[in-house]
Every structure is written in structure tokens, then in C-alpha cells.
VORO-177927 format. One record per atom (N, C-alpha, C): residue in three letters; x, y, z. Coordinates in steps of 0.2 Angstrom, whole numbers, plus 5000, padded with zeros to 4 digits. Example, Ala and Ser with C-alpha at 12.3 -4.5 7.8 and 13.67 -1.06 7.14 Angstrom:
ALA506649725039
ALA506249785039
ALA506649845039
SER506449895035
SER506849955036
SER506450005039
This chain:
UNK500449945000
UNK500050005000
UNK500450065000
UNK500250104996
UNK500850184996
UNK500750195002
UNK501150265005
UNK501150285008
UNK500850345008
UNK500350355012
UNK499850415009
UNK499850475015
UNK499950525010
UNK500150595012
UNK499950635016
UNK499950645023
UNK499450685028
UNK499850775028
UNK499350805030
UNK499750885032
UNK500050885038
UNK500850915040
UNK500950925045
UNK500950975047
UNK500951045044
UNK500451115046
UNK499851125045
UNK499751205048
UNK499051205048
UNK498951225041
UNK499451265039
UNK499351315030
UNK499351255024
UNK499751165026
UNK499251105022
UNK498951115022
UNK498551095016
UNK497951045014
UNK498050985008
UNK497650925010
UNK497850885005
UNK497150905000
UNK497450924995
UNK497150934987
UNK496550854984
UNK496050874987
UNK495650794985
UNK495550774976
UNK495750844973
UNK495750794965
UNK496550784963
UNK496950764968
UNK497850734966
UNK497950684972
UNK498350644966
UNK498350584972
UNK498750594978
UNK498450524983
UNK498550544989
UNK499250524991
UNK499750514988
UNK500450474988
UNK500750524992
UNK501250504996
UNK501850565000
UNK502350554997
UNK502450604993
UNK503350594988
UNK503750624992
UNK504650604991
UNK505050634993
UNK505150694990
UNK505450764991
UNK505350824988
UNK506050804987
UNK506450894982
UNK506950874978
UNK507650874983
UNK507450874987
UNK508050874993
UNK508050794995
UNK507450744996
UNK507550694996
UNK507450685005
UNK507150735009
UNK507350745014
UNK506450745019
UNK506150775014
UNK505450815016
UNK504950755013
UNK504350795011
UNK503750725007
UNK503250785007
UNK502950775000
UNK502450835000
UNK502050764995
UNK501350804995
UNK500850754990
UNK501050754982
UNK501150684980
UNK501050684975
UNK500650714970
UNK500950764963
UNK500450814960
UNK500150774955
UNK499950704953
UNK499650694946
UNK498950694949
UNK498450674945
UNK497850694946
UNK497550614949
UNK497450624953
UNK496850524956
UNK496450504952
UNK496750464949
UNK496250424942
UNK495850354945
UNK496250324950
UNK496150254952
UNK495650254958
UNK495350254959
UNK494750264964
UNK494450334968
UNK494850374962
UNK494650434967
UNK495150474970
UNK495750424971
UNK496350424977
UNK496950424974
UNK497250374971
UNK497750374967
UNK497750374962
UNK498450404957
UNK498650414953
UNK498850334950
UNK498950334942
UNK498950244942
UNK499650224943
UNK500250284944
UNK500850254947
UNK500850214953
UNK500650254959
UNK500450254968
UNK499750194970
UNK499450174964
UNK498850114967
UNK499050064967
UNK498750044973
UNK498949994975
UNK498949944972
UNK498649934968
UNK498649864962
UNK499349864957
UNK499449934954
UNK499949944953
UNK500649934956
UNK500649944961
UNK501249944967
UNK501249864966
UNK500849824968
UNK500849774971
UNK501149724964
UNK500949744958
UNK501249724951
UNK501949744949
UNK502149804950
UNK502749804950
UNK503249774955
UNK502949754961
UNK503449734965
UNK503449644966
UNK502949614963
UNK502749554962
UNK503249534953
UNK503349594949
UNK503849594943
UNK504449604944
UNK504649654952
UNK505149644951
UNK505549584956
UNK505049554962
UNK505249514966
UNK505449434958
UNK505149434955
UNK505449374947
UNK505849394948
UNK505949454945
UNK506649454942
UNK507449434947
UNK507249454952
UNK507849454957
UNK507749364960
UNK507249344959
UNK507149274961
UNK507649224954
UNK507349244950
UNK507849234942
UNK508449234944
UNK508549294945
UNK509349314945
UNK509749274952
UNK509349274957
UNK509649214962
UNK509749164960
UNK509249134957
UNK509349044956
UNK509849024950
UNK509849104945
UNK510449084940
UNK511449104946
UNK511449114948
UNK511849144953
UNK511949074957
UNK511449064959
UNK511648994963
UNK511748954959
UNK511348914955
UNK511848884947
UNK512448884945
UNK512648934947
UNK513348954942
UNK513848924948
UNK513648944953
UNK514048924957
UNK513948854961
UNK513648844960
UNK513648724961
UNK513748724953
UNK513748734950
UNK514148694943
UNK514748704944
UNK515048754947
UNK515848794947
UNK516248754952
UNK515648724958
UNK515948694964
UNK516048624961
UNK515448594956
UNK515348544953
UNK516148514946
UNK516248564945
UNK516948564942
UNK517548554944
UNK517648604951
UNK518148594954
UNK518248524957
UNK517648504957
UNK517748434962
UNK517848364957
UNK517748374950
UNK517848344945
UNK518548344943
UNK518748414945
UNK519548424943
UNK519748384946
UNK519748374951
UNK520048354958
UNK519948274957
UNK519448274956
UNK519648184954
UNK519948134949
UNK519948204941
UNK520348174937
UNK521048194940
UNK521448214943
UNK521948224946
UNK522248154948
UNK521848114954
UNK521748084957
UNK521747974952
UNK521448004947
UNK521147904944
UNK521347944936
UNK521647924933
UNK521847934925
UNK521147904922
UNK521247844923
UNK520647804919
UNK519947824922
UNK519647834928
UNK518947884928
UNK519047974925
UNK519648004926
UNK519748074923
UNK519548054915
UNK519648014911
UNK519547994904
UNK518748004904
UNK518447954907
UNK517847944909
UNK517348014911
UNK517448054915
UNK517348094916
UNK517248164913
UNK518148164906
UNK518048224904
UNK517548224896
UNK517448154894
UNK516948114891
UNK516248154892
UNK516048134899
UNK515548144902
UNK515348214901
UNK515848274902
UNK515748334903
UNK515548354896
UNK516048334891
UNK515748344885
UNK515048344881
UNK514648254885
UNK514248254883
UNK513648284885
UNK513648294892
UNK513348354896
UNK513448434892
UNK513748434890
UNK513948514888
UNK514048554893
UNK514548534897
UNK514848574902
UNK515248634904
UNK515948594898
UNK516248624897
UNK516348624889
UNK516848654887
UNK516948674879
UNK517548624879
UNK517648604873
UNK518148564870
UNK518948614868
């Protein structure tokens, strides 16, 4: 839910045909009322409504879920590697076997 904008002087008023959202001002410091007009129930603007809010953060929680589980991937395949290395080190005739394996996996490049 936005965060919706009250007066803290008396010389406020919140403007009932502008949405109710509290922006940060250009200082970054303050919060005055959002100036676009309340198209979405009266209240908010279609940036600041809720439905809206609740889409945008539902698209952006994807993509950083995305971006986790390729992050975690990279790194068990990498841990997955090193531990293959380490074995072909270790048996000549399973490292043959092995680097076979990886190829057919498409693992690694040739």
C-alpha cells in the first residue's frame, strides 16, 4: 500500500482531486503530496495504486528470484567442476571417463 500523504501544518491541505501518495521532495529529505491527478478510485494516481504497486513489486520480486537461482547455478556447477577436477587428478582412467561425460553434458567446451 503507498504511503499516503497527511498535512503536518495547519497552511496543508491535501488537494482531493491529486493523488494521495507522499513523495519525497527534491531534497530527498521532506514528502509533499503527489501532484498527478487520482484516476484510480478517486485516490490514486495509476503510478501509487495499490494494484499497481503490488504488480510492480510482484515483477520485480521474478526477476531477482531469476537472478538468484541463476547465481546459485553458476555456482554448484563451478563447485561441481572443481570437484571433478580433483578427481581426474586423482584416477587417470575415471578422469578419461569423466571428461567424456562433461562433454556429453555440455559442460564444458572442448
Amino acid at each position: 500500500m503507498p504511503f499516503e500523504w497527511k498535512p503536518h501544518w495547519d497552511h496543508e491541505k491535501v488537494d482531493e482531486t491529486k493523488c494521495r501518495a507522499g513523495v519525497h521532495d527534491a531534497t530527498g529529505v521532506g514528502f509533499h503530496q503527489c501532484t498527478r491527478k487520482a484516476k484510480v478510485d478517486g485516490k490514486w494516481c495509476k503510478q501509487h495504486s495499490p494494484e499497481e504497486e503490488k504488480r510492480r513489486r510482484e515483477e520485480s520480486d521474478k526477476r531477482w528470484d531469476e537472478q538468484r537461482d541463476q547465481q546459485a547455478r553458476a555456482t554448484r556447477n563451478s563447485a561441481w567442476w572443481l570437484v571433478i577436477d580433483e578427481v581426474k587428478k586423482a584416477d587417470k582412467e575415471l578422469a578419461e571417463r569423466l571428461t567424456k561425460l562433461q562433454y556429453e553434458l555440455g559442460g564444458r567446451e572442448q
